[in-house]
C-alpha positions in Angstrom: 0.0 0.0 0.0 1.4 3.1 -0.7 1.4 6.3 1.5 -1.3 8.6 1.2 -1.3 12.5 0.2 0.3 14.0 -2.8 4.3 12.2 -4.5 6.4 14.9 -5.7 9.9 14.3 -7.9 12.9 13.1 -5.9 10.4 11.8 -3.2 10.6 8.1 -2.3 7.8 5.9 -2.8 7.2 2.5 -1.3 5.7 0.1 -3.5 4.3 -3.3 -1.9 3.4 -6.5 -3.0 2.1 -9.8 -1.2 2.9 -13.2 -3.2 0.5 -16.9 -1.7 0.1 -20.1 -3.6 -2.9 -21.5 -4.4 -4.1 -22.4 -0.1 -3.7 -18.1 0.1 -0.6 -19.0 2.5 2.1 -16.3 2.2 4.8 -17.7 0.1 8.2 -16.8 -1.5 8.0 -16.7 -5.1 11.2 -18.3 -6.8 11.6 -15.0 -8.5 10.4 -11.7 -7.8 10.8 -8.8 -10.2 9.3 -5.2 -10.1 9.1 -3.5 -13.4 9.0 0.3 -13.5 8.0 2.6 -16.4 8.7 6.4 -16.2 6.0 9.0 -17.8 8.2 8.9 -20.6 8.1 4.5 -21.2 11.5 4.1 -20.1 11.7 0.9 -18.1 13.5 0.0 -14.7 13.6 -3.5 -13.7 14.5 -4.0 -10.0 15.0 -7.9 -8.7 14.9 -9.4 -5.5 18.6 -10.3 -4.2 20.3 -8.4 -6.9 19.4 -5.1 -6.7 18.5 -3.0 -2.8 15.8 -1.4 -3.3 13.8 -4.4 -3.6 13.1 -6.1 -0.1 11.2 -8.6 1.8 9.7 -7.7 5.0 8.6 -11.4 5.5 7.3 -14.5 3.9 5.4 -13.4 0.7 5.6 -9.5 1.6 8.5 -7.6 -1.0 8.8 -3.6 -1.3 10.3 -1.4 -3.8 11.7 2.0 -2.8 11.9 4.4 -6.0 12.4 7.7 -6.4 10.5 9.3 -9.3 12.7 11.4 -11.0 10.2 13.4 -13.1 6.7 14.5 -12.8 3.5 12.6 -14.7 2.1 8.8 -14.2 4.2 6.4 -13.4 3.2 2.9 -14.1 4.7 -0.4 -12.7 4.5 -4.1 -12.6 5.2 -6.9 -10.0 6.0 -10.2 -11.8 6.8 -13.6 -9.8 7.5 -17.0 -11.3 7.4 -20.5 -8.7 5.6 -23.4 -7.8 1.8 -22.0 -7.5 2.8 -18.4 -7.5 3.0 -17.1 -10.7 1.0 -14.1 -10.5 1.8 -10.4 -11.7 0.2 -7.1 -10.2 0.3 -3.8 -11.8 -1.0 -0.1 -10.8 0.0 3.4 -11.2 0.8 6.7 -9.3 0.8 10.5 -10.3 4.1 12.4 -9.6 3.6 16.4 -9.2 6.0 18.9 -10.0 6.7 20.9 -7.4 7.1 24.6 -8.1 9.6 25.3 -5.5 12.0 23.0 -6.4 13.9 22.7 -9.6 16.3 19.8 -10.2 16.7 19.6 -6.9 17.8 23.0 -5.9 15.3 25.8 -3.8 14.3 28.5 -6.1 14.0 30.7 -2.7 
């Protein structure tokens, strides 16, 4: 679930994802991938045990922490391949430009 209120650029965002077999018991995927697409289409792939911003909290519970880079929808895509758990979840979340800031540096 992700946190409530307004995501500006260069804020991080938590993206969540619970993985069960076929009982609905929590269960670790043999792979677990997260794909990300920027407003623009350009695709990040993040994997579980290769790269750190993908993380397991517990059995069957991963997150992602990005940091949107640029304002407009971002879309993404949680894949995982294993014994009763292939499955794939997708959704989407608005980034807003924030008027104050400008790549990162205070315009006050």
């Amino acid at each position: 679930m992700m946190r409530p209120g307004r995501i500006f650029v260069n804020t991080e965002v938590r993206l969540e994802a619970r993985f069960f077999d076929d009982s609905d018991a929590d269960t670790d995927p043999t792979t677990v991938k997260l794909y990300l697409y920027d407003p623009n289409g350009t695709q990040t792939i993040y994997t579980y045990q290769t790269d750190d911003e993908l993380g397991r909290y517990n059995t069957g519970d991963f997150y992602c922490d990005v940091t949107p880079d640029q304002s407009g929808r971002w879309f993404w895509r949680w894949e995982a391949t294993g014994a009763g758990t292939t499955v794939a979840q997708e959704g989407n979340f608005m980034v807003d430009y924030s008027p104050h800031f400008e790549s990162g540096r205070s315009r006050y």
